[in-house]
LUMGU-695971 format. One record per residue (C-alpha): residue in one letter; x, y, z. Coordinates in nm, 3 decimals. Example, Ala and Ser with C-alpha at 12.3 -4.5 7.8 and 13.67 -1.06 7.14 Angstrom:
rest = a x = 1.230 y = -0.450 z = 0.780
rest = s x = 1.367 y = -0.106 z = 0.714
//
This chain:
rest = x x = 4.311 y = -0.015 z = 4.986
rest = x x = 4.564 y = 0.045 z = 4.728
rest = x x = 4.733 y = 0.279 z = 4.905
rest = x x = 4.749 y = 0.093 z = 5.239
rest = x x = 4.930 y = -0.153 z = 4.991
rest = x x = 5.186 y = 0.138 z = 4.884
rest = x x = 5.236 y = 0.188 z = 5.245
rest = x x = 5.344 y = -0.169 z = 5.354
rest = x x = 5.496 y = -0.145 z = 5.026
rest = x x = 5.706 y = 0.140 z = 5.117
rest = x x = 5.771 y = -0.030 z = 5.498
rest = x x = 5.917 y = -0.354 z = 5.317
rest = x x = 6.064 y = -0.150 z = 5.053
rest = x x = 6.257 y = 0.087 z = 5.346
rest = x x = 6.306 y = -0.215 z = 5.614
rest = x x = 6.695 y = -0.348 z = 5.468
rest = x x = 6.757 y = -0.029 z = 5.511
rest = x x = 6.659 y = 0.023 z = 5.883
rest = x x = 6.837 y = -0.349 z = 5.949
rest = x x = 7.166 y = -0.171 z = 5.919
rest = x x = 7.408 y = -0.214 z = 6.202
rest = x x = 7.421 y = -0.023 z = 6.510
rest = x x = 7.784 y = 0.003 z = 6.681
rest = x x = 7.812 y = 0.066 z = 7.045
rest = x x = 8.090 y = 0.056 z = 7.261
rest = x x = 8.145 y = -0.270 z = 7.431
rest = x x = 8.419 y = -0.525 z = 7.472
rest = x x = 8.554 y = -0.878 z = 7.361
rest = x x = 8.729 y = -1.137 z = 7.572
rest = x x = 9.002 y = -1.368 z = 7.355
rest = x x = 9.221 y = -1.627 z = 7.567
rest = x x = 9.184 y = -1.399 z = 7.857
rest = x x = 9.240 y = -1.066 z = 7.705
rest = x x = 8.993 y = -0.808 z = 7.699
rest = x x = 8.975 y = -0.587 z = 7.362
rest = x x = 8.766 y = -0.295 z = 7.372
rest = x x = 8.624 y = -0.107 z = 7.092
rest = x x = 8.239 y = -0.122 z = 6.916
rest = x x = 8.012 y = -0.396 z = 6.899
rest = x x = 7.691 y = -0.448 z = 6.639
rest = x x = 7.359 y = -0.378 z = 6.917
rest = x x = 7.152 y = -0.674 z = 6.807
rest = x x = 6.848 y = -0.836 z = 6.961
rest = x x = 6.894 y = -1.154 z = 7.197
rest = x x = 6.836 y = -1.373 z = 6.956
rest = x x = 7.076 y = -1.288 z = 6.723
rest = x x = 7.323 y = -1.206 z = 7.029
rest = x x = 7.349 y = -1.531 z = 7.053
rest = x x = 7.505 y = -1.678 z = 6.771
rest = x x = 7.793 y = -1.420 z = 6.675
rest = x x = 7.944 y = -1.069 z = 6.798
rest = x x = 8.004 y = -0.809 z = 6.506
rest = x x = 8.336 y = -0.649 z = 6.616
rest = x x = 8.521 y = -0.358 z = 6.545
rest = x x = 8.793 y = -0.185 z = 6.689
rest = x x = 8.669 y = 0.187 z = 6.586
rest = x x = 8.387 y = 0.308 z = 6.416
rest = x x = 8.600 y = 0.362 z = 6.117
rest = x x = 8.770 y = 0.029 z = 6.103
rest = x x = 8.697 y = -0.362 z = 5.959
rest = x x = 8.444 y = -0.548 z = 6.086
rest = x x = 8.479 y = -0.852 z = 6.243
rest = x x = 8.235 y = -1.133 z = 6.329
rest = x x = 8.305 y = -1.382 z = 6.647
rest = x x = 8.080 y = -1.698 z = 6.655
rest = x x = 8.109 y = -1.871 z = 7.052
rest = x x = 8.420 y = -2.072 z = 6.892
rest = x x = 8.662 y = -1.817 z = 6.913
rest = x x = 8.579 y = -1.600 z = 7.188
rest = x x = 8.456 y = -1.635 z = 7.512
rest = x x = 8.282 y = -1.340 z = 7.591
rest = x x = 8.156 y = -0.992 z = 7.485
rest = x x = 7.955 y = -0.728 z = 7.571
rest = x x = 7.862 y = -0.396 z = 7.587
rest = x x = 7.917 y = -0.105 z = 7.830
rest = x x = 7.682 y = 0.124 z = 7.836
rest = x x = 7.365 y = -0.113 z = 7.837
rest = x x = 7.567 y = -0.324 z = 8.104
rest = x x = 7.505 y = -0.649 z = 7.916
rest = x x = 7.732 y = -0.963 z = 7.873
rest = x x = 7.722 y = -1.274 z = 7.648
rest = x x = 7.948 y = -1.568 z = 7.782
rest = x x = 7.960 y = -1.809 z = 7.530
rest = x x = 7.864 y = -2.162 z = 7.680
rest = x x = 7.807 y = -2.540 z = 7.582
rest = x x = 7.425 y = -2.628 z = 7.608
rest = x x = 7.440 y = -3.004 z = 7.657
rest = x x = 7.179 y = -3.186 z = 7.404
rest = x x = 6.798 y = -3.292 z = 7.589
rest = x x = 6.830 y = -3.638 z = 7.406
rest = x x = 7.139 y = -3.905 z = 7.272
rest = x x = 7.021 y = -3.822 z = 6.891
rest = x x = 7.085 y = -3.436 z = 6.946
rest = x x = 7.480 y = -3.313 z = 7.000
rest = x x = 7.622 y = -3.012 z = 7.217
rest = x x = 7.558 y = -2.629 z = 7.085
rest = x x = 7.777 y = -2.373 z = 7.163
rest = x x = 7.617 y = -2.017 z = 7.182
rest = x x = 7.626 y = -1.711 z = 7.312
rest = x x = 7.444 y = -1.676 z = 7.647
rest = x x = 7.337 y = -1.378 z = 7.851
rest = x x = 7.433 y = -1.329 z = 8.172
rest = x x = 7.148 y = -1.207 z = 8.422
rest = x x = 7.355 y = -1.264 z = 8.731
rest = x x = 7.727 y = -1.376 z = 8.764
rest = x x = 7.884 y = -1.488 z = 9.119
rest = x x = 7.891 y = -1.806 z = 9.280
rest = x x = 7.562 y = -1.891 z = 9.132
rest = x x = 7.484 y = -1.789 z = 8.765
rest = x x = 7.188 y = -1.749 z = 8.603
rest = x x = 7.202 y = -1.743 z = 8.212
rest = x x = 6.912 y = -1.645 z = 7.938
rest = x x = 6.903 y = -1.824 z = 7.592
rest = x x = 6.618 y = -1.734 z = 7.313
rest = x x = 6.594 y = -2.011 z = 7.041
rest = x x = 6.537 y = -1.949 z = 6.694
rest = x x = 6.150 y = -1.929 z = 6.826
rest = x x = 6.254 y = -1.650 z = 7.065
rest = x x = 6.139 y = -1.890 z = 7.335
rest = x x = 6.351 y = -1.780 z = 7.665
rest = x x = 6.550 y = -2.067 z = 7.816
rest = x x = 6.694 y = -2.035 z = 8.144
rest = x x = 7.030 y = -2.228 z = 8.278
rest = x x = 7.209 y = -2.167 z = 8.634
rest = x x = 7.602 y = -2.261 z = 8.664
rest = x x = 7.718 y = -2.320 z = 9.047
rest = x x = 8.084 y = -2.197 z = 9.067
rest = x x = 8.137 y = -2.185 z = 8.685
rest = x x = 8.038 y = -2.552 z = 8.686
rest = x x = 7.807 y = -2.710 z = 8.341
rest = x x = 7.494 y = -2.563 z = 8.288
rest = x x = 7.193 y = -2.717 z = 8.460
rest = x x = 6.877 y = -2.564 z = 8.267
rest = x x = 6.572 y = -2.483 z = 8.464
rest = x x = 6.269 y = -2.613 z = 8.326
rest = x x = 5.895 y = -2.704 z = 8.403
rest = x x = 5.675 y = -2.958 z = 8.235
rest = x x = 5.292 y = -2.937 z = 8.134
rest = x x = 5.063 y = -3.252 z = 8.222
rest = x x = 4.697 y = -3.336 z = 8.304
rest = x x = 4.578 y = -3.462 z = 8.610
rest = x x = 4.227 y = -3.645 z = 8.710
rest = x x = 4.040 y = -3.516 z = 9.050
rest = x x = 3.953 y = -3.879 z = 9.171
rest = x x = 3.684 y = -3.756 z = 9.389
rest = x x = 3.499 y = -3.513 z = 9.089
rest = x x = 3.654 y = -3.718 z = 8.778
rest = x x = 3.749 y = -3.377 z = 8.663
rest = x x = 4.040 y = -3.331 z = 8.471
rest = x x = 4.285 y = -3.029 z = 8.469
rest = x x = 4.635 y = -2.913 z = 8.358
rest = x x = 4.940 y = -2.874 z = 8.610
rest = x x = 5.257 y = -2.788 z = 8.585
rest = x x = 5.550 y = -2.936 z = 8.740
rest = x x = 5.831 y = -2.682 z = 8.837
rest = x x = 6.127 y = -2.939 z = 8.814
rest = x x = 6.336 y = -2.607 z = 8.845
rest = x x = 6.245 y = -2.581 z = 9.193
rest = x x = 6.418 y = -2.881 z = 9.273
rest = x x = 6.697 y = -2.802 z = 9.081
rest = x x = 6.710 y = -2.510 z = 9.246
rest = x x = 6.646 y = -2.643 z = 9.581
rest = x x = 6.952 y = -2.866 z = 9.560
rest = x x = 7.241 y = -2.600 z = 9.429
rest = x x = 7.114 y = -2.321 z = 9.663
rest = x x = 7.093 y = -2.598 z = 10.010
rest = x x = 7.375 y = -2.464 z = 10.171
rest = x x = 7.195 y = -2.119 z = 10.225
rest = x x = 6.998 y = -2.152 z = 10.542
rest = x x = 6.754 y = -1.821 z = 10.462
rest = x x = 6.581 y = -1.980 z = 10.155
rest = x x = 6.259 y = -2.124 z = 10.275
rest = x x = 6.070 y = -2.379 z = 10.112
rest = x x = 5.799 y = -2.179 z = 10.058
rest = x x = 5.999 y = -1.929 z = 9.893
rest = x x = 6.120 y = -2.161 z = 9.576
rest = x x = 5.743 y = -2.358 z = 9.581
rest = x x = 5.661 y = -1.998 z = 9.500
rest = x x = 5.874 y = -1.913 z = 9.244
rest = x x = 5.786 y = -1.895 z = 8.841
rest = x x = 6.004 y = -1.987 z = 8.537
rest = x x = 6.074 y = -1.665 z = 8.453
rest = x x = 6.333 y = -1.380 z = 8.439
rest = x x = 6.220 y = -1.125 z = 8.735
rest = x x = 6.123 y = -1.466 z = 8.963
rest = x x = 6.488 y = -1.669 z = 8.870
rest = x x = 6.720 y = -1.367 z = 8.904
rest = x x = 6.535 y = -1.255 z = 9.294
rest = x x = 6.621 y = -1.605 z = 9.460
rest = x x = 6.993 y = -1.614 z = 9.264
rest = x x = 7.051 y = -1.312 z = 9.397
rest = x x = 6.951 y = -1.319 z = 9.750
rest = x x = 7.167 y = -1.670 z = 9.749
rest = x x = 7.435 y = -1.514 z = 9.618
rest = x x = 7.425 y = -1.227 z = 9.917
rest = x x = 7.361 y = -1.545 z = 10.167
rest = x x = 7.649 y = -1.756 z = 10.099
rest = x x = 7.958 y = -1.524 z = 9.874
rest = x x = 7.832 y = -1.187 z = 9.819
rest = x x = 8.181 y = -1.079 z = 9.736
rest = x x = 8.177 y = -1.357 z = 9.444
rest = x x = 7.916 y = -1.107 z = 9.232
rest = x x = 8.053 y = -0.981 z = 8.914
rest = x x = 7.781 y = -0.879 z = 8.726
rest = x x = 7.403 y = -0.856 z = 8.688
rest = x x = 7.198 y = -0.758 z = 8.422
rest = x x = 7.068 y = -0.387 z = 8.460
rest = x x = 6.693 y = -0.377 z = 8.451
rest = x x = 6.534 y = -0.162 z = 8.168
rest = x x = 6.238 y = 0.040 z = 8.262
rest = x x = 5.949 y = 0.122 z = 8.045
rest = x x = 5.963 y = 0.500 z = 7.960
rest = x x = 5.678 y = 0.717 z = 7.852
rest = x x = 5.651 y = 1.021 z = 7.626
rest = x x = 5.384 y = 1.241 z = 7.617
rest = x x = 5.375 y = 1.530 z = 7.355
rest = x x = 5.151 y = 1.703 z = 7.139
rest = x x = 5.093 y = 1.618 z = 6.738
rest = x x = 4.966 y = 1.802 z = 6.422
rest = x x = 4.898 y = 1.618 z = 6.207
rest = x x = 4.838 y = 1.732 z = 5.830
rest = x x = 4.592 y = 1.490 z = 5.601
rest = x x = 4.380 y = 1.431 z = 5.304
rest = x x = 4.055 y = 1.246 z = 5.379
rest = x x = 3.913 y = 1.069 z = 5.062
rest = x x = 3.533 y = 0.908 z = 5.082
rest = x x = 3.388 y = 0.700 z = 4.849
rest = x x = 3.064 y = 0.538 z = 4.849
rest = x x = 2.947 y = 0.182 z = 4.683
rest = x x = 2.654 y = -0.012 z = 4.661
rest = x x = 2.244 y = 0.055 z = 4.590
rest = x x = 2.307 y = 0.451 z = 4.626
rest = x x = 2.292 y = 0.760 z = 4.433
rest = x x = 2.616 y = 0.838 z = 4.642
rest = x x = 2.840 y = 0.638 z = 4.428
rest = x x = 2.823 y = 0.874 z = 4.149
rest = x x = 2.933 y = 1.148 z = 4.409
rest = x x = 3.262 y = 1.301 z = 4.280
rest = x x = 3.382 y = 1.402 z = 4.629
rest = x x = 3.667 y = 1.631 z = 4.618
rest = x x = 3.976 y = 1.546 z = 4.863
rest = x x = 4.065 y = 1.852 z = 5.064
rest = x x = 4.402 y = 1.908 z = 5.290
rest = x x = 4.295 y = 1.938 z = 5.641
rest = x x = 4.486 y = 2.042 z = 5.983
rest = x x = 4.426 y = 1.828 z = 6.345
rest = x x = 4.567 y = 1.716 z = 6.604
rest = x x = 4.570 y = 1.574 z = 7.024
rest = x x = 4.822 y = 1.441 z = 7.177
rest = x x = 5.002 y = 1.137 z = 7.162
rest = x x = 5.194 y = 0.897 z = 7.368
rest = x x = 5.468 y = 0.635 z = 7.384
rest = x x = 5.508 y = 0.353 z = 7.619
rest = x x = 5.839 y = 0.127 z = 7.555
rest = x x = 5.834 y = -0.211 z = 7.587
rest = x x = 6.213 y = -0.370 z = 7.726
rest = x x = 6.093 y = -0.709 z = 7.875
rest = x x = 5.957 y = -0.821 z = 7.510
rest = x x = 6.261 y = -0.600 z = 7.310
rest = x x = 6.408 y = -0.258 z = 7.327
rest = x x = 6.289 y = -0.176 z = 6.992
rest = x x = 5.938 y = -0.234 z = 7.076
rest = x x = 5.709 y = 0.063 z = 7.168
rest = x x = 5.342 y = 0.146 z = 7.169
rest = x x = 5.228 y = 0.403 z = 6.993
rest = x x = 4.902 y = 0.574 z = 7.098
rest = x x = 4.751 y = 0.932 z = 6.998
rest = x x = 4.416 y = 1.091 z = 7.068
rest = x x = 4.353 y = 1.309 z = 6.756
rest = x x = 4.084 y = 1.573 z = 6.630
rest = x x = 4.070 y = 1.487 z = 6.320
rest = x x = 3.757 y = 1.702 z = 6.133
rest = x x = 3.681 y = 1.680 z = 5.762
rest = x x = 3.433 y = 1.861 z = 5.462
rest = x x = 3.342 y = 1.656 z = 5.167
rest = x x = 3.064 y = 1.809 z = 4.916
rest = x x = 2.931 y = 1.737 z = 4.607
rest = x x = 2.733 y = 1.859 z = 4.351
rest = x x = 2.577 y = 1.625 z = 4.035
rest = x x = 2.286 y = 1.566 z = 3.823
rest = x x = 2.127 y = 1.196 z = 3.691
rest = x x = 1.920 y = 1.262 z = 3.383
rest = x x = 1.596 y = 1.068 z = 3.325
rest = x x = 1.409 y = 0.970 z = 3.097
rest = x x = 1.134 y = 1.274 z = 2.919
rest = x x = 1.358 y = 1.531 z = 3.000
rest = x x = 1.336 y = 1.500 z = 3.389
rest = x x = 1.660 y = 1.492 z = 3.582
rest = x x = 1.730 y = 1.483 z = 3.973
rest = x x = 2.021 y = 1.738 z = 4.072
rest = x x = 2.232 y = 1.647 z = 4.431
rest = x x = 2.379 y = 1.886 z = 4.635
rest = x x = 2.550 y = 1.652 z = 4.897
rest = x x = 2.769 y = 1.790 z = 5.222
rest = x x = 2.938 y = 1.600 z = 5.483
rest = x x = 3.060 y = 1.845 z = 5.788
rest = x x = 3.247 y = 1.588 z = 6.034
rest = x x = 3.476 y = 1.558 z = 6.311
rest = x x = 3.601 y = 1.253 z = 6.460
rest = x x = 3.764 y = 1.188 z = 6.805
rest = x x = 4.036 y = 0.916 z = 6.677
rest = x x = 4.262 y = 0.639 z = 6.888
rest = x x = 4.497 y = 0.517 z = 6.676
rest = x x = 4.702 y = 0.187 z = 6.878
rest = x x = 4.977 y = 0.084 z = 6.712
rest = x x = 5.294 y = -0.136 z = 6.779
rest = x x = 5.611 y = 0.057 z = 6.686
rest = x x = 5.966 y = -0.067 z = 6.561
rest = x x = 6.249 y = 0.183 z = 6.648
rest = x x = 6.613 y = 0.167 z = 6.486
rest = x x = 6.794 y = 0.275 z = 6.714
rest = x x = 7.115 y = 0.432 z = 6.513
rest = x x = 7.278 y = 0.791 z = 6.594
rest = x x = 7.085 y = 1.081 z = 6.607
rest = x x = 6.773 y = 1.047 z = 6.400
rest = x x = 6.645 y = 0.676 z = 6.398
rest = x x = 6.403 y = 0.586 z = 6.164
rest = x x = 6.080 y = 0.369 z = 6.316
rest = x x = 5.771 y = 0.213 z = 6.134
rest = x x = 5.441 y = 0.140 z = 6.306
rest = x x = 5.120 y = -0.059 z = 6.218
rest = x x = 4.768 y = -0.114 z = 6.432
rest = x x = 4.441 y = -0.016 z = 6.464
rest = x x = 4.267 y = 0.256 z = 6.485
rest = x x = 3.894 y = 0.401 z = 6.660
rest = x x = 3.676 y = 0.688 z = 6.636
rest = x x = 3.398 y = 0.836 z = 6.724
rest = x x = 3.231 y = 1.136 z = 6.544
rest = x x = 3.173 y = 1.418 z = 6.770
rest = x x = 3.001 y = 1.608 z = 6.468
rest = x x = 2.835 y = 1.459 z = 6.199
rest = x x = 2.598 y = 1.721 z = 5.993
rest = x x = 2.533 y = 1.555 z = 5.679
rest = x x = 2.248 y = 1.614 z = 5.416
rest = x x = 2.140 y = 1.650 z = 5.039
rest = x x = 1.929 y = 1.807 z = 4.881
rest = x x = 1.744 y = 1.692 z = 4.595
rest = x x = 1.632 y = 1.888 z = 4.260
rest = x x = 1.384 y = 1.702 z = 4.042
rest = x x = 1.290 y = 1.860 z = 3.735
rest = x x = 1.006 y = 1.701 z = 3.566
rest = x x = 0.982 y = 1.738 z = 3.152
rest = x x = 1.213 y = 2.058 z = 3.206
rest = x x = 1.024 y = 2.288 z = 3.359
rest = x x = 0.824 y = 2.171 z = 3.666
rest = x x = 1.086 y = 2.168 z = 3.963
rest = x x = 1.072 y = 2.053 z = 4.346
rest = x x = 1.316 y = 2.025 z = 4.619
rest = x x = 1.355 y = 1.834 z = 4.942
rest = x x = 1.655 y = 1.824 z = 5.179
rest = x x = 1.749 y = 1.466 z = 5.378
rest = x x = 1.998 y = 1.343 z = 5.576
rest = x x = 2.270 y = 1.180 z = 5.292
rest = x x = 2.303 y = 0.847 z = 5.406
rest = x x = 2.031 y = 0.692 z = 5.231
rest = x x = 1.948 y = 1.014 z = 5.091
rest = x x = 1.565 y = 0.948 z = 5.080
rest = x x = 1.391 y = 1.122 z = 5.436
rest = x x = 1.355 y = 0.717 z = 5.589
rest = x x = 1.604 y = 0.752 z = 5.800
rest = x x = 1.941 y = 0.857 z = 5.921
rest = x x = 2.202 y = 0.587 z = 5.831
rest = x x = 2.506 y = 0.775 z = 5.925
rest = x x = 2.744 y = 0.563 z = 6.160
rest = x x = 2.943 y = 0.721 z = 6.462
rest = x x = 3.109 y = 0.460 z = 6.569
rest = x x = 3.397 y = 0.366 z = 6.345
rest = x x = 3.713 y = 0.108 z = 6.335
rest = x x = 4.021 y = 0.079 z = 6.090
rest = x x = 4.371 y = -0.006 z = 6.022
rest = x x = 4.662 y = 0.187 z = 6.014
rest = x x = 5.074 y = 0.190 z = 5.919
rest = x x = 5.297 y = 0.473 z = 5.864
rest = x x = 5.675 y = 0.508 z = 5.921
rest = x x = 5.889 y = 0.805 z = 6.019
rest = x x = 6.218 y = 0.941 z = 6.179
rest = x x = 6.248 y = 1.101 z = 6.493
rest = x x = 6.533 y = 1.355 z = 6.626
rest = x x = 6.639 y = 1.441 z = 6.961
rest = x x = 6.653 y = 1.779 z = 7.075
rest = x x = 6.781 y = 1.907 z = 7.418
rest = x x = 6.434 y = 1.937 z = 7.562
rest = x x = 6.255 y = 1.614 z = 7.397
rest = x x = 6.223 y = 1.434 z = 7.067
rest = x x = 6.120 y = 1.541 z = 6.740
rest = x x = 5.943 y = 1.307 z = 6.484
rest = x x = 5.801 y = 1.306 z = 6.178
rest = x x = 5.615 y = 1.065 z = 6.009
rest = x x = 5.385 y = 0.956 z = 5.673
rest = x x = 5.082 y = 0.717 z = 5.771
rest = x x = 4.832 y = 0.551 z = 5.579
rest = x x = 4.462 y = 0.466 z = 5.747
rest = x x = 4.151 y = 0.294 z = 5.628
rest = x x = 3.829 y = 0.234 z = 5.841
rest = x x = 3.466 y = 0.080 z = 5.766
rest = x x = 3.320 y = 0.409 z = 5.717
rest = x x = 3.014 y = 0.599 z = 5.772
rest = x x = 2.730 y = 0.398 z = 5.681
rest = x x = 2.527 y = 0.219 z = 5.889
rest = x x = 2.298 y = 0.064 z = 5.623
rest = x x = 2.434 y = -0.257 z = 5.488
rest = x x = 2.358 y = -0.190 z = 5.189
rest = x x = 2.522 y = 0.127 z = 5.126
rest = x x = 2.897 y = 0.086 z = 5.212
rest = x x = 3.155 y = 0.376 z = 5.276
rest = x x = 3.532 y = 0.382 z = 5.188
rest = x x = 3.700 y = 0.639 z = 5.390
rest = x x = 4.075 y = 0.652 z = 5.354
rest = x x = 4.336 y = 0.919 z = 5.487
rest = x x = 4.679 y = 1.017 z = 5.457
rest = x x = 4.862 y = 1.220 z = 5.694
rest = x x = 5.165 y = 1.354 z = 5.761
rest = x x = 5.223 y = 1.424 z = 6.152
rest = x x = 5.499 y = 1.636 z = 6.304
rest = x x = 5.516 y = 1.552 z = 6.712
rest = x x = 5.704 y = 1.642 z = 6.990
rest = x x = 5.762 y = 1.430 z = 7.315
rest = x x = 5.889 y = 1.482 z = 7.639
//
């Protein structure tokens, strides 16, 4: 385990690092005027308390909190931030003032807000009126005829909804009793409102962000160490660690509804491995019992992991953590056993090495881990390049309970994705 420790070691150790700031070209607006230049990318939630501002890549930075400007955003991703009073829920709270993003912007509005909880909060704005947030509350409800009880949800954003949007006569009823509290659902029936009543009165709307997926093949370069514990003769194995060459493919799904910088990270590898030993126990009289131990294995591995991109410049440095499962597609494994009696009289017998004793066969195929590694990846004008140091441990190859494995690799995997 110690060096799965080194490697979240190395991940905390590298991460204020990978928080630096990311500058894109985007816009401010200050008592009407628009000022152009580079803004810090950020996630929502930090979108919406201040703007990090600067007029070229070279010059001061500046930070904007929703007091002194009213709006920013950037170009290329299509995104604005209007900043906005969100009246208080109850008389002991007061007003906040933050930055909100805009989903749709025309006669009716439709604005996203994640809390310090990342929790999404949704608020509509007829005619850039106050902010009327759309929300829904939980409650349980008794069947009188069963005496059942069961949760239900009441969508008081329908009729809030139902109310600003009456003056366009293509919404049906059925349409907003079918509608859910959530981004895709609240930006369809804005939208189609906003095409019924003023569809000249649309300024902007949020561009969606589709998943994308890279495919590409992987080597992958590794050291394999196994180490047994527990009632066996295999603990005193002195198993060599040998540098090995695999491989598969792997792939890369992004994830833009939960945050940009989100991926998963998936691989099928071949990942094969030779561990041998050779040692002797001396007895008592002279006698002694001499090993010769081999383990000839190849694993079919799925590593899953959830990946954390920085997206700055031309290489962007990522880290990753999951699981991982395999499967050994070739497991020849055996010992065989000396045993010299008073130093003379000898006699062999060969086993399968997991217990070691002709029983049984206790080797496992089946096996599960964890995994973290981080790495940097460069575009080139066909795909991306990556490269990347990962640390895995899994439960082994033992399928006896008292005889428990340690199997631990580290790799080093060059990929390329299209």
């Amino acid at each position: 385990m110690k060096h799965l420790y080194a490697t979240l070691l190395l991940l905390l150790t590298l991460a204020p690092a990978f928080a630096q700031q990311d500058f894109r070209k985007g816009f401010i607006v200050q008592n009407g005027d628009t000022l152009r230049g580079y803004i810090d990318y950020r996630g929502d939630r930090r979108n919406a308390q201040f703007a990090t501002f600067k007029q070229t890549l070279q010059g001061p930075e500046q930070r904007f909190t929703p007091e002194d400007i009213s709006a920013y955003g950037y170009e290329v991703e299509q995104k604005l931030f209007e900043s906005k009073t969100i009246l208080p829920a109850s008389e002991t709270e007061q007003a906040q003032r933050h930055f909100l993003k805009t989903l749709i912007k025309g006669k009716a509005s439709l604005y996203q807000y994640r809390d310090a909880a990342d929790e999404a909060h949704y608020y509509l704005s007829m005619e850039n009126g106050p902010l009327l947030e759309l929300t829904q509350t939980e409650y349980t409800r008794k069947d009188p005829k069963t005496g059942r009880t069961y949760n239900a949800t009441n969508k008081v954003f329908v009729g809030t909804l139902g109310n600003a949007f009456a003056d366009c006569p293509n919404l049906k009823e059925a349409q907003l009793k079918n509608l859910e509290l959530k981004e895709s659902s609240l930006a369809a029936i804005t939208r189609q409102y906003n095409m019924c009543v003023a569809p000249a009165s649309v300024q902007h709307e949020q561009k969606k962000v589709k998943s994308k997926l890279t495919v590409g093949p992987v080597a992958a370069f590794y050291s394999t160490s196994l180490n047994f514990t527990g009632d066996t003769y295999l603990r005193h194995a002195p198993f060599e660690n040998n540098v090995n060459v695999g491989g598969g493919l792997a792939f890369n799904a992004t994830l833009p509804k939960l945050n940009e910088k989100l991926s998963v990270q998936m691989e099928l590898l071949y990942i094969a491995s030779n561990h041998t030993a050779t040692f002797t126990e001396e007895g008592q009289y002279g006698s002694s019992i001499a090993y010769d131990v081999s383990f000839d294995l190849a694993h079919l591995k799925l590593p899953v992991q959830l990946r954390y991109t920085l997206p700055r410049g031309l290489i962007q440095p990522y880290f990753n953590a999951g699981v991982v499962v395999g499967y050994a597609v070739k497991d020849a494994n055996e010992v065989t056993k000396v045993n010299t009696l008073s130093g003379s009289t000898t006699y062999s017998h060969t086993y399968p090495a997991i217990p070691g004793n002709g029983t049984t066969d206790g080797f496992r195929s089946f096996m599960e881990g964890i995994t973290a590694g981080a790495g940097l990846t460069y575009p080139l004008p066909t795909g991306t390049l990556s490269l990347e140091a990962r640390y895995e441990a899994n439960n082994g190859i033992s399928s006896i309970s008292g005889i428990k494995s340690i199997v631990s690799t580290v790799y080093v995997l060059v990929g390329y994705g299209f």
